[in-house]
Residue, then its C-alpha position, 0 to 999 in steps of 0.5 A: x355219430x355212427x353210420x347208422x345214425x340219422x344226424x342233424x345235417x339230415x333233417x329240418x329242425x327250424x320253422x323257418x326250414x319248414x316254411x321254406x319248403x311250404x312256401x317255394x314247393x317245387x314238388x307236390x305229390x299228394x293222396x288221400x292219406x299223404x302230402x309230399x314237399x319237396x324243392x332243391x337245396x344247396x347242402x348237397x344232400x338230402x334232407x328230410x322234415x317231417x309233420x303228422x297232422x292229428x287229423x288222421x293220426x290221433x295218438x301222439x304214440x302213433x303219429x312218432x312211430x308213422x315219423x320213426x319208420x319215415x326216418x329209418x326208410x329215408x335213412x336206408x335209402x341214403x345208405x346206398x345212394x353215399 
């Protein structure tokens, strides 16, 4: 895959990933609008899940762009931290 993409190894695909995270939080940063999960992990680097309720986002054209721009935010960021 080229470098610009976002590849597997990145992201968090099973429920079983996601209900990790969900039940040994280790960071919790929350606001109106945004709730941020986060823990260790020993892949040695790091990963990102996604999940956007339709409790404020009700359009699921919406809610894959708000994801879309999330991953290409985390991706650029990784870029410079490789």
């Amino acid at each position: 895959m080229s470098e610009q993409g976002f590849s597997r190894d990145r992201r968090l695909l099973a429920s079983a990933q996601f209900k990790a995270v969900f039940d040994d939080t280790r960071y919790r940063i929350s606001s109106k609008y945004l709730l941020l999960l986060a823990r260790p992990n020993d892949v040695g680097h790091a990963r990102l899940g996604l999940v956007v309720s339709k409790k404020n986002i009700r359009r699921a054209v919406a809610r894959n762009r708000v994801k879309r721009l999330a991953r290409e935010t985390f991706r650029t960021r990784l870029r410079g931290l490789d």
